[in-house]
N, C-alpha and C positions, 0 to 999 in steps of 0.2 A: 567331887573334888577332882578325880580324874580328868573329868568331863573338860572343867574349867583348864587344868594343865596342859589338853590336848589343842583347846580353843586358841591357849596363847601361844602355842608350839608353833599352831599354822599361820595367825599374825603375823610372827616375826618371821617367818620364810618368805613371806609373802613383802615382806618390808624392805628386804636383802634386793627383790626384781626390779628393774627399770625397765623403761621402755626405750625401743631401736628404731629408730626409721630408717630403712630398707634403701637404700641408693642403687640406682641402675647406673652400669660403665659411664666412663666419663663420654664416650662413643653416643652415648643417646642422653648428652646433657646432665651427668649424674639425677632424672629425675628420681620422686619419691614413689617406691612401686608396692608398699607393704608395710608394715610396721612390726614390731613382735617385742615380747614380755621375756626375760632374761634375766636370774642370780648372775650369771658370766657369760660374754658373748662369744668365748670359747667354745661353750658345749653347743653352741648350734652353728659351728662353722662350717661349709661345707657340705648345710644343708641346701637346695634347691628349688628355688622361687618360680613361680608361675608365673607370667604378666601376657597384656598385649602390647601392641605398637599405640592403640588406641589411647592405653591407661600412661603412657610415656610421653605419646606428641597432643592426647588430646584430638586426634584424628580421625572420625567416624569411619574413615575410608579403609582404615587400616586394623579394621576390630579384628577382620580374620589372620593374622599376622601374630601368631603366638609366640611367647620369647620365653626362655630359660634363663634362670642366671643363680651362679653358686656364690654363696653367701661365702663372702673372707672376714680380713679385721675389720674392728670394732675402732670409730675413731668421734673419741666422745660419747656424744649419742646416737650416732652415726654410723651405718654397716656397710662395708662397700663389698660390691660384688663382681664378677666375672662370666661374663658371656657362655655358655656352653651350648646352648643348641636354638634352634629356628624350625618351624613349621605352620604348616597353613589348615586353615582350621577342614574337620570333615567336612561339613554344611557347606565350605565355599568350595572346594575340591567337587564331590555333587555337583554342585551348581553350575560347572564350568564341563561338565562328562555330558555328552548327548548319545545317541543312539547313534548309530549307522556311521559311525566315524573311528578312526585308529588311532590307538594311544602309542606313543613312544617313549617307553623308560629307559631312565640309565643310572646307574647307579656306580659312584665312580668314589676314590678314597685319593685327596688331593695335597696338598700341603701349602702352606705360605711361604712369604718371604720371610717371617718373623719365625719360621719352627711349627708352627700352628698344624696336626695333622687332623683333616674334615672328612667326615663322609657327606658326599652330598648327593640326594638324590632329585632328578629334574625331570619332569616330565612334557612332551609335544604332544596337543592334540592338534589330529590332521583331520580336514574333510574328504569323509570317500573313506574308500577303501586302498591305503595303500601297500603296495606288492613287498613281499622281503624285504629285496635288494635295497627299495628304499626305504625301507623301515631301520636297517643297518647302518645305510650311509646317516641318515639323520642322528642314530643314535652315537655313531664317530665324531659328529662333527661337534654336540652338546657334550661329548668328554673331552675331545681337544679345548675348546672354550675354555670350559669352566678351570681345567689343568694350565691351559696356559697363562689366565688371566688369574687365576691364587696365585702362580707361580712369582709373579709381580707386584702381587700386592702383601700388605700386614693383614694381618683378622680382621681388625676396624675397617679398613679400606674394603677388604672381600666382603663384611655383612651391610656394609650401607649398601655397595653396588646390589647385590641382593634384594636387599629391602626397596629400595626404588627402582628392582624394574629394571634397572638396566643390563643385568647380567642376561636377564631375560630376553629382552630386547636383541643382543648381539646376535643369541643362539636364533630367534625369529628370523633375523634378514638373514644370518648363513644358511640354514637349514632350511629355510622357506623358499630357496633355489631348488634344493630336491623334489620338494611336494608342496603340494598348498595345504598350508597351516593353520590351525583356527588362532591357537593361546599354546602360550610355553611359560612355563609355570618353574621355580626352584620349588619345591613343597617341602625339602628340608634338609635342615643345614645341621650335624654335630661336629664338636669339637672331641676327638679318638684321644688326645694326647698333645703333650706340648714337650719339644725338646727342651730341656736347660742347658742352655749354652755358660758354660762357667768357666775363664784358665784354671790351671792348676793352681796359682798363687790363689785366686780368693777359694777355690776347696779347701786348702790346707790351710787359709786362716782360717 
């Protein structure tokens, strides 16, 4: 008899879940990036989705392009989420490192136009061996970039540029004045924080 009461216990919890379909920002098309089983789409707010670019645009090219994104409200059957972070997969990172060549990192904490604070980190590979001095200048010129060019854009504007390459692209032809350059690479983008911009009149209602 127990048996049977505990059978029907779990039935009905089970009858309480529906199912979510998973929305990427409206920035990548609101595609569908996941799905998930929920009594209240409350208790899994906040949690934090894995995707690619691939499983988004359908784009084989773009498999190594790994995306984050935190799950908000619930709208119907429907979960909409929020960008948090970007990175490039290990396997393609590898695949771009050769021997007998110099890396140049920088690692820089930037902001948007919209409030948005990024850490983003970018890396130059040069061929050869390059000296200090220019291993310095290079890594100035990929912080100035990336800081002036957030500085003018919203988050949506700063991860497409990103994501296609062209952020990339700029730091290439400034930087590739100093030294000769193989690939320059963003390998990854967080989101630190977000100001809320609010007057006093909507706090105090």
């Amino acid at each position: 008899m127990a048996r049977a009461q505990r059978k029907r216990r779990n039935v009905d919890t089970w009858k309480k879940k529906a199912w979510y379909d998973i929305l990427a920002p409206k920035a990548f098309g609101e595609a569908k990036i996941g799905e998930t089983v929920s009594s209240d789409p409350a208790i899994i707010k906040g949690r934090v989705i894995k995707s690619s670019m691939m499983d988004i645009t359908g784009d084989y090219s773009k498999q190594h392009i790994k995306m984050e994104f935190k799950l908000g409200n619930a709208d119907g059957n429907k979960i909409h989420t929020e960008f948090v972070g970007q990175s490039l997969s290990r396997d393609y990172m590898r695949s771009q490192i050769r021997r007998k060549s110099t890396r140049v990192e920088a690692v820089i904490d930037i902001k948007t136009k919209d409030g948005h604070t990024l850490r983003v980190k970018s890396i130059a590979m040069a061929m050869g061996r390059a000296q200090a001095a220019q291993e310095g200048a290079i890594r100035k010129i990929m912080a100035d970039i990336i800081t002036k060019r957030a500085a003018n854009m919203d988050l949506e504007q700063f991860i497409n540029e990103v994501i296609k390459g062209r952020l990339s692209a700029e730091i290439y032809r400034g930087a590739g004045k100093i030294y000769s350059l193989k690939r320059v690479e963003i390998r990854k983008v967080r989101v630190l924080e977000r100001e809320k911009i609010r007057s006093k009149e909507l706090t105090q209602q």
